[in-house]
C-alpha positions as CSV (number, residue, x, y, z in Angstrom):
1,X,0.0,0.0,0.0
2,X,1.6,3.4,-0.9
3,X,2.6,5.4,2.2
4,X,-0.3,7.6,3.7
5,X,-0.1,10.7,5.9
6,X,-2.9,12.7,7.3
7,X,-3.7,16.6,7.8
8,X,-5.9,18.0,10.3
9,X,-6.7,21.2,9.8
10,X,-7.7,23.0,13.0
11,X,-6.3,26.4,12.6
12,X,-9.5,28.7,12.0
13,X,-11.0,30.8,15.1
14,X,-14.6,29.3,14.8
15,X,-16.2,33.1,15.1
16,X,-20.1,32.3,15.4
17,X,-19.3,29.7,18.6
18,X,-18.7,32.7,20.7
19,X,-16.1,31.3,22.9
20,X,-12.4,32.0,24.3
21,X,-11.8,28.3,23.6
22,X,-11.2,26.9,20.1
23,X,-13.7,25.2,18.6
24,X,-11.6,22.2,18.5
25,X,-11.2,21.9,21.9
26,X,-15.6,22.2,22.7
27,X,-16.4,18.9,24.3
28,X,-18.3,16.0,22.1
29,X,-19.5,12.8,24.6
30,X,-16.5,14.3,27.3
31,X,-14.1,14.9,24.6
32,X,-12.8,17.3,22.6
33,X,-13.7,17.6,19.0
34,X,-10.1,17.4,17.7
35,X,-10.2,14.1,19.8
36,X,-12.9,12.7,17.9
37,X,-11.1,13.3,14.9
38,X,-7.6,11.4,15.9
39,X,-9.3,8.5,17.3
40,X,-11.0,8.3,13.8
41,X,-7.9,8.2,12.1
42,X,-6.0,5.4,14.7
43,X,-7.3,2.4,13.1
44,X,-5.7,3.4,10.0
45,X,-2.2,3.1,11.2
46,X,-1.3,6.7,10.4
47,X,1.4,7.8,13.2
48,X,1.8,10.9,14.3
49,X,-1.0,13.2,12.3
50,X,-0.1,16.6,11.5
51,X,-2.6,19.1,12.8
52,X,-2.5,22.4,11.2
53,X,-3.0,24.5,14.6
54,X,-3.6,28.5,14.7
55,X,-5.8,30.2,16.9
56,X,-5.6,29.0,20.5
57,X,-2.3,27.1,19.7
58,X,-1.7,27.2,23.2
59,X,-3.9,26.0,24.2
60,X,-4.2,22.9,21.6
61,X,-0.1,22.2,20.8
62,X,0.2,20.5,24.7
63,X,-2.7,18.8,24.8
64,X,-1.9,17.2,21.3
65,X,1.8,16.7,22.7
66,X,2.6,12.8,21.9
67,X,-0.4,12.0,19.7
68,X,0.2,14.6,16.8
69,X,2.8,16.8,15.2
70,X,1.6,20.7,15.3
71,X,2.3,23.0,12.4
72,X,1.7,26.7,13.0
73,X,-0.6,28.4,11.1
74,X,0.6,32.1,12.0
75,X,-1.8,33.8,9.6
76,X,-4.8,32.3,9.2
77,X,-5.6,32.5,5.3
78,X,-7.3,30.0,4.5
79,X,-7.5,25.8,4.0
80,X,-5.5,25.9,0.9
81,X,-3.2,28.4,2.8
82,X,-3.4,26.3,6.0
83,X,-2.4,23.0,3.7
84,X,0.6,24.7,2.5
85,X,2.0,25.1,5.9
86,X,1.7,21.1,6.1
87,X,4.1,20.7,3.0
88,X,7.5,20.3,4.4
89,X,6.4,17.3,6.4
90,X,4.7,15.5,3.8
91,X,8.5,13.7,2.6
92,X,8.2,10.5,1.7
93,X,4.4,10.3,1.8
94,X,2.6,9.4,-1.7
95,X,-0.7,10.0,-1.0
96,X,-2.3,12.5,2.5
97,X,-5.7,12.2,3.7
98,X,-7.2,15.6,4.8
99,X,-9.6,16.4,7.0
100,X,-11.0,19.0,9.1
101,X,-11.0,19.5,13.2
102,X,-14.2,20.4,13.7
103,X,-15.9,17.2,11.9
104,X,-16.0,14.6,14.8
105,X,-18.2,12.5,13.3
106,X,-16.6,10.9,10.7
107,X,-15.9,6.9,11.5
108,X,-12.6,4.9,11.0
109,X,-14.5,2.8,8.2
110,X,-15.5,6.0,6.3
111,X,-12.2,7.4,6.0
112,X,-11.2,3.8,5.2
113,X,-13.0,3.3,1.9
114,X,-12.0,7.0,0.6
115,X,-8.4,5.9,1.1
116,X,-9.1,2.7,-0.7
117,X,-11.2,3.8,-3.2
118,X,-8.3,6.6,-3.9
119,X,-5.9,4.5,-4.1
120,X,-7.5,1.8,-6.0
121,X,-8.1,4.7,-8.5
122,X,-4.9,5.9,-8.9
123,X,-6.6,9.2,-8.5
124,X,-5.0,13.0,-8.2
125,X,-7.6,13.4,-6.0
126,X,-10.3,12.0,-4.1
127,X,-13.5,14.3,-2.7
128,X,-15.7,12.5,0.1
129,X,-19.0,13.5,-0.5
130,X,-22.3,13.4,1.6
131,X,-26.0,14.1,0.5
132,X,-27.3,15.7,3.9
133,X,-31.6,16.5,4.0
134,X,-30.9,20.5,3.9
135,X,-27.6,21.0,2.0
136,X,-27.5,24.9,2.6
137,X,-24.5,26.3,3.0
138,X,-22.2,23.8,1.7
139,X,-20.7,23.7,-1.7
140,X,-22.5,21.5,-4.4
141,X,-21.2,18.8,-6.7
142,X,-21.0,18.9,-9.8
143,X,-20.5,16.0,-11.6
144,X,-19.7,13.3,-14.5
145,X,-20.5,9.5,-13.6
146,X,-17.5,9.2,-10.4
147,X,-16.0,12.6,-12.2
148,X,-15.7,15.9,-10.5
149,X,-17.0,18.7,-13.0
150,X,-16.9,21.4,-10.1
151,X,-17.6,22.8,-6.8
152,X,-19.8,25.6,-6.9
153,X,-20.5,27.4,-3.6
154,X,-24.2,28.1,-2.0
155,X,-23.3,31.9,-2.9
156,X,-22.4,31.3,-6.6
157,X,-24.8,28.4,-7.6
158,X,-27.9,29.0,-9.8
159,X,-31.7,28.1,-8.6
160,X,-30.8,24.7,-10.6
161,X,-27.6,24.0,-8.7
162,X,-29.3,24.5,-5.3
163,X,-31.9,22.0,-5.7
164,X,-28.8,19.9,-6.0
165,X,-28.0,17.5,-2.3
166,X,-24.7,16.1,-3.2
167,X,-22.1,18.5,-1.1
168,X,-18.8,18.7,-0.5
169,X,-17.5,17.4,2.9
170,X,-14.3,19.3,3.0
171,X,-12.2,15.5,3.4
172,X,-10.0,14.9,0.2
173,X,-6.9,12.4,-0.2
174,X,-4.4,13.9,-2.9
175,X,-1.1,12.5,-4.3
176,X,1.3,14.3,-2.7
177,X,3.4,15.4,-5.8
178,X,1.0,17.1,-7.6
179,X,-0.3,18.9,-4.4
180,X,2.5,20.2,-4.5
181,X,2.3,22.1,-7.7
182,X,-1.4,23.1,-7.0
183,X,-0.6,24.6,-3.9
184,X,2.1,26.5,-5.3
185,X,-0.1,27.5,-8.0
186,X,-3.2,28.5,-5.9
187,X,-4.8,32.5,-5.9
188,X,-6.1,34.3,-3.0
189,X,-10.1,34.2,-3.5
190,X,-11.5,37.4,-1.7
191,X,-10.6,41.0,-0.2
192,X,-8.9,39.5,2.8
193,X,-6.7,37.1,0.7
194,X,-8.1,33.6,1.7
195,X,-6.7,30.7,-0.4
196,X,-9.1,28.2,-0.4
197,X,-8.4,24.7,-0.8
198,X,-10.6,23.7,-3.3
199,X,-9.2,25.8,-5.8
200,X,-6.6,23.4,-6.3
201,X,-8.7,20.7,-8.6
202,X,-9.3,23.0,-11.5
203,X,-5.3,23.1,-11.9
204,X,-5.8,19.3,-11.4
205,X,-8.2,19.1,-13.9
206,X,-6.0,21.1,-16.4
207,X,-3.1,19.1,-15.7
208,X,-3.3,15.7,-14.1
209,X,-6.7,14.3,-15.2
210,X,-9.5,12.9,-13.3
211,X,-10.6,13.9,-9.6
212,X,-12.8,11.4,-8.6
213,X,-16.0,11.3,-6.1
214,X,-16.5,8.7,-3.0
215,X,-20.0,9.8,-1.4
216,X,-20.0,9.1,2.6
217,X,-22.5,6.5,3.4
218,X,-23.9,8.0,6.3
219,X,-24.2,11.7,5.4
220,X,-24.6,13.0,9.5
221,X,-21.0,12.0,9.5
222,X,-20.2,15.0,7.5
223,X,-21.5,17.1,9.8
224,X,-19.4,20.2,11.0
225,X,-19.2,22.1,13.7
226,X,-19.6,26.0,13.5
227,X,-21.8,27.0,16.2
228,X,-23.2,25.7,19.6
229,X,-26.7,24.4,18.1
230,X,-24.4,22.1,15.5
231,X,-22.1,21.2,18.5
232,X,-25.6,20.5,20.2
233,X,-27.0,18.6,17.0
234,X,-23.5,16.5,17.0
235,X,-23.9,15.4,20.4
236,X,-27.4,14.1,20.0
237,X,-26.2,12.0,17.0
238,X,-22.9,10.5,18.8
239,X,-24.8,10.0,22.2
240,X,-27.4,7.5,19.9
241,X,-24.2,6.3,18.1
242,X,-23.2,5.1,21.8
243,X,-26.5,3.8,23.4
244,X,-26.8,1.7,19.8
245,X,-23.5,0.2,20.8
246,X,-23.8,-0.3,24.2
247,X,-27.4,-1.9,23.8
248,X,-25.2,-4.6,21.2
249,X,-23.1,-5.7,23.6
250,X,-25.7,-6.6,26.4
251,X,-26.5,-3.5,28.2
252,X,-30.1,-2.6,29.4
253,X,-30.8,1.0,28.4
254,X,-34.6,1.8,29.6
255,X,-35.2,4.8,28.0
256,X,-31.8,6.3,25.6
257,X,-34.0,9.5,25.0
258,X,-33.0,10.0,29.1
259,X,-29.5,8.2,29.0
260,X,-26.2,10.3,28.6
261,X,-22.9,8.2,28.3
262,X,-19.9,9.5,27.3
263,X,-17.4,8.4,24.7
264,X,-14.8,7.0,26.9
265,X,-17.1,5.3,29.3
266,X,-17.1,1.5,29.3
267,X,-19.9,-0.7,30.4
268,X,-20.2,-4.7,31.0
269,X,-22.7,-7.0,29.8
270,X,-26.0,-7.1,31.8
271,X,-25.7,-3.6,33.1
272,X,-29.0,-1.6,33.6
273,X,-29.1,2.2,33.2
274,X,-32.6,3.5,34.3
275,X,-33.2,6.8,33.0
276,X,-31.7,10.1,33.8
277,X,-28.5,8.6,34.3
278,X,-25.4,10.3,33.0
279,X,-22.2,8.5,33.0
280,X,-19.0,11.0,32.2
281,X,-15.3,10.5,32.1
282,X,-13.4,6.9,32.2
283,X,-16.4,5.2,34.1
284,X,-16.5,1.9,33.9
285,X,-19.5,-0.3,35.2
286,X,-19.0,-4.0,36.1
287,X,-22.0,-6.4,35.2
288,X,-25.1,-6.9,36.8
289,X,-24.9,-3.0,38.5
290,X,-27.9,-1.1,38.3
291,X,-27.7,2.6,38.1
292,X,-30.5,5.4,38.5
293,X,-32.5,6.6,38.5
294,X,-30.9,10.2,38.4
295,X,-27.6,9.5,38.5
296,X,-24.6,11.4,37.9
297,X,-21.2,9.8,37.5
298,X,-18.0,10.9,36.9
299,X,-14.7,9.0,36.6
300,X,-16.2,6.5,39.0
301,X,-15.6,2.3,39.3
302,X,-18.3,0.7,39.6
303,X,-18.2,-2.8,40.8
304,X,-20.4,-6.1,40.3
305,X,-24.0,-5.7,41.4
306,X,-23.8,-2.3,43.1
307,X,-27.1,-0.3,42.9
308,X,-26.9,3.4,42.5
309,X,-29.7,5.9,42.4
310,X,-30.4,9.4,42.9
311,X,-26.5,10.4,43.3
312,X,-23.7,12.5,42.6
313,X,-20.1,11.0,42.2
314,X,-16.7,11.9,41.0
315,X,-14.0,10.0,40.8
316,X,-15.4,7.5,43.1
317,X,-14.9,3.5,43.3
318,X,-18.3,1.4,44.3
319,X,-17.6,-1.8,45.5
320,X,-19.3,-5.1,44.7
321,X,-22.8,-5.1,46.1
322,X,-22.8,-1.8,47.6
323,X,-26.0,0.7,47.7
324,X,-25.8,4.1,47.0
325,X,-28.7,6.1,47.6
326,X,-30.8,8.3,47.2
327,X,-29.8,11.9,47.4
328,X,-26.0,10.8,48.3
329,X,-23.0,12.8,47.4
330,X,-19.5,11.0,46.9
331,X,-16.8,13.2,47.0
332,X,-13.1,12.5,45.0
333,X,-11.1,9.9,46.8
334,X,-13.7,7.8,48.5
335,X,-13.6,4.4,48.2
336,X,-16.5,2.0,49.0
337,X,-15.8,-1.9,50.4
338,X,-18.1,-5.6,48.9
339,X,-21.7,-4.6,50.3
340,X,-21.4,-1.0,51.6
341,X,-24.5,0.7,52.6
342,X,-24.2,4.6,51.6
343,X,-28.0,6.0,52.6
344,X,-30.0,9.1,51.6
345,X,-28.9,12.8,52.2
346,X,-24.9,11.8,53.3
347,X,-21.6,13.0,51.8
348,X,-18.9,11.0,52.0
349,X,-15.7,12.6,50.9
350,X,-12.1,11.1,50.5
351,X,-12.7,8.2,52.8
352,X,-12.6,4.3,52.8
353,X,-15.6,2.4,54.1
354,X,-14.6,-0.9,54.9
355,X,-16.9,-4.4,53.7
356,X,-20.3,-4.1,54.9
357,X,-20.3,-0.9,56.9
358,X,-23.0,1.2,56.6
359,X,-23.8,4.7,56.3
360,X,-27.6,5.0,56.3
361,X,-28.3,8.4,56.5
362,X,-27.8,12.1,57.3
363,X,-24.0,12.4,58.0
364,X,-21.0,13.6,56.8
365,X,-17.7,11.5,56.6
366,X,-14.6,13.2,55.1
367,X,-11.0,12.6,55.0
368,X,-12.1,9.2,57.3
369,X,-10.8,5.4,57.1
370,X,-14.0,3.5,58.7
371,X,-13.3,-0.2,59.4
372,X,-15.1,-3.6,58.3
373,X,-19.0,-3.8,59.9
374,X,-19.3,-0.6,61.3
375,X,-22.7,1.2,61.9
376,X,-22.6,5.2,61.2
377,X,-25.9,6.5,62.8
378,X,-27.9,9.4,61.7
379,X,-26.6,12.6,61.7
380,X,-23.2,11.8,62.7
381,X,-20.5,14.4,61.5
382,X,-17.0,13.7,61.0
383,X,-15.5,17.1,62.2
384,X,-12.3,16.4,59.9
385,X,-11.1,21.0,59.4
386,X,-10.1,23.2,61.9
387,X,-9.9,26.1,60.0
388,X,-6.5,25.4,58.8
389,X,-5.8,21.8,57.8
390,X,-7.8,18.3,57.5
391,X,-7.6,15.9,59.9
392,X,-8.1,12.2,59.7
393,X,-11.1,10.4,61.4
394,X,-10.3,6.1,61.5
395,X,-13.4,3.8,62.6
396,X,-12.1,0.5,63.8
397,X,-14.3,-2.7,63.0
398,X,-17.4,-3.6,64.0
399,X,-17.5,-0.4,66.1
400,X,-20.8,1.5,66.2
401,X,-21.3,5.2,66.0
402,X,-24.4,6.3,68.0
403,X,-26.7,8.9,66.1
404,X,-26.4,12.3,66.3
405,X,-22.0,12.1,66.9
406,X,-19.4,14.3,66.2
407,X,-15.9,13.2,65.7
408,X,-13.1,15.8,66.1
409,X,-10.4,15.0,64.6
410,X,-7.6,13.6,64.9
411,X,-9.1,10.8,66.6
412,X,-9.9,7.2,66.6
413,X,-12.0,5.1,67.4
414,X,-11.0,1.5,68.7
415,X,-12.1,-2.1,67.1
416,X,-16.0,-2.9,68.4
417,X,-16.3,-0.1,70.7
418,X,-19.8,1.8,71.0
419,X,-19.9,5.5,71.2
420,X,-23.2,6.3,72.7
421,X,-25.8,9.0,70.3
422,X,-25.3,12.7,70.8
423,X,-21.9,12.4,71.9
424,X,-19.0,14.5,70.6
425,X,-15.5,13.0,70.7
426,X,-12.6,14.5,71.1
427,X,-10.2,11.7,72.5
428,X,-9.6,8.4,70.6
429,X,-12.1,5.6,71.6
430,X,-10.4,2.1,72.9
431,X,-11.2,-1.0,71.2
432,X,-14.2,-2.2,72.6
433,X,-14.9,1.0,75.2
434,X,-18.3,2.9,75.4
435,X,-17.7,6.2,75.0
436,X,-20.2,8.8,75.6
437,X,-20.2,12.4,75.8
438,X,-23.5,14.9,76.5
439,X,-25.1,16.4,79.7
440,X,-27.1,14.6,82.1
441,X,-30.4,14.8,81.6
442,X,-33.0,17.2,84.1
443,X,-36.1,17.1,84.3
444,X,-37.8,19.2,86.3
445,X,-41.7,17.8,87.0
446,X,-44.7,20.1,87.6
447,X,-42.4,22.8,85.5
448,X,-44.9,26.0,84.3
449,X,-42.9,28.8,81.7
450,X,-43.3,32.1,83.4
451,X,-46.2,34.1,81.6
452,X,-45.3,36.6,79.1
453,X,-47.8,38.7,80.2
């Protein structure tokens, strides 16, 4: 196979999204767009990309760093311009596949059959085509049997040519040599001295022959992004492309019109997503779990058979069996035990809970390491910042916190000990000790309030 490289071209400002970040960068399923776009192009054993970068090259050269080589755009004239810049690195390469940054939709398969029907060609040039419902906007084919006649923009095209569907999608694969030569060739189009790529395949036409046509199979794939209702419109379409694939590999989905899973989420066969559940980040669900209703997870594990509803979480791990729920919040760095009880209206931040220990309801536990079998009662508190620092709170095993306790920490509480309700603790607890803290009752019999009159 001749040798391939690849362009992405990901320079322009993207005006009309009315943003300091590049459009690039806008998240798509929990990543960003020029993401989408390099994980498209993996499977086709292209290393290291070049990505035509611009605007917000700050921002975009380090977090391409190691997965892409950045050319620098510094004036920002244009694809055809842009392409140019790309030239020097194309040595070696016989053929380049470009594509822009803002099109996340495209799939490895697409790209796939516009490099093999390129190639299989022989072709100067190959135009990917799609025939969206509203083609406005986009630049029309003209064309002869698999022959590119012309590309006539929405600006310049007669009544006639508007009614036509076929559009351009803005991904070509050229031969690299006589690129080269168009380039060079190539006029600016307009006042502000734009060169625009596609003003390269009427020199082809003059000189090298045929530009062929491959039409996209899936025309939503050619979908770019310009604004925030296409970057909405995008979404929609990748989050079904997700359920659909999740739903083939096992995975109850009750209602997908209420189900939000990002792209680098994985799920196991024989999980159940009830709806309003949104799953974001590197989740990954182990089988038979049941999540939501109303769930929100983020960067969380979530082991065998846990059950989570009505909850907040970020980067969390839920351990096999466990119960979350509902109206729980679990803070970064908490770590659940096998068959954890986490109850309704409690926030558990940066703290282990040890197997079977439950936290039923109404209590905060931060920065805390609670042991194997231990009972949290209502309203307990884990008093874990003095105003300066955190302190650490540890639980033994099979100790049980009365309701309505505060722990100060430092402190500790012993293996099996009992700290009686209401109390608040401010010296560790023995192993096995009761401890308990609060007034003695009075009562006072035959008492009357004083009249306020």
């Amino acid at each position: 196979m001749p040798s391939l490289a690849a362009v992405v071209l990901a320079a322009g400002k993207g005006t009309r999204m009315k943003s300091k970040l590049p459009k690039v960068m806008h998240p798509l399923a929990g990543k960003p767009l020029i993401d989408h776009v390099l994980a498209a192009l993996e499977p086709l054993g292209i290393k290291e990309p070049l990505v035509i970068v611009g605007h917000g090259k700050e921002t975009l050269v380090p977090h391409l760093a190691g997965r892409a080589v950045c050319v620098v755009q510094e004036e920002q004239l244009g694809t055809g311009h842009a392409l140019k810049q790309a030239l020097p690195f194309l040595e070696g390469a016989e053929d380049v596949l470009v594509l822009s940054g803002d099109q996340p939709l495209f799939r490895s398969q697409t790209l796939a059959d516009l490099i093999r029907f390129h190639q299989g060609q022989g072709a100067v040039a190959t135009v990917l085509t799609a025939e969206p419902a509203d083609p406005y906007g986009y630049g029309r084919i003209i064309r002869d049997g698999q022959i590119l006649q012309d590309i006539v923009e929405e600006k310049d095209a007669s009544p006639a040519q508007r009614k036509i569907r076929e559009i351009n999608t803005g991904t070509y694969c050229f031969k690299v040599k006589p690129l080269r030569t168009a380039l060079a060739g190539l006029r600016p189009e307009n006042a502000q001295g734009e060169y625009y790529l596609p003003g390269v395949f009427a020199a082809f036409r003059r000189e090298n022959g045929a530009v062929f046509i491959q039409r996209a199979a899936d025309s939503n794939e050619a979908l770019g992004i310009n604004s925030r209702a296409q970057l909405a419109e995008a979404e929609g379409m990748y989050r079904q492309r997700i359920l659909a694939h999740w739903l083939e590999q096992g995975v109850t989905i009750v209602d997908p019109a209420s189900t939000f899973v990002d792209a680098g989420v994985e799920l196991a066969q024989d999980v159940t997503l009830l709806p309003f559940t949104v799953l974001k980040g590197n989740t990954k669900v182990a089988e038979d779990a049941v999540l939501g209703p109303q769930v929100f997870l983020e960067s969380c594990i979530c082991a065998r058979g846990c059950q989570v509803a009505h909850t907040v979480a970020k980067d969390v791990l839920i351990g096999e069996d466990s119960t979350v729920g509902p109206f729980a919040y679990l803070r970064p760095g908490t770590r659940l035990g096998p068959g954890v009880k986490v109850g309704d209206f409690v926030e558990i931040k940066n703290s282990r809970i040890g197997k079977g220990s439950k936290v039923p309801h109404l209590s905060y536990v931060g920065d805390a390491e609670i042991g194997a079998g231990v009972n949290i009662g209502a309203g307990t508190i884990t008093c874990n910042y003095d105003g300066v620092k955190k302190h650490p709170t540890v639980v033994g095993d099979r100790a049980f916190i009365g309701s309505n306790t505060n722990l100060v920490a430092p402190v500790t509480v012993g293996e099996g000990a009992f700290v009686g309700a209401g109390s608040t603790i401010t010296k560790d607890v023995p192993a096995n000790a009761l401890a308990v803290e609060r007034a003695r009752q009075t009562i006072k019999e035959n008492w009357q309030r004083e009249s306020c009159d």
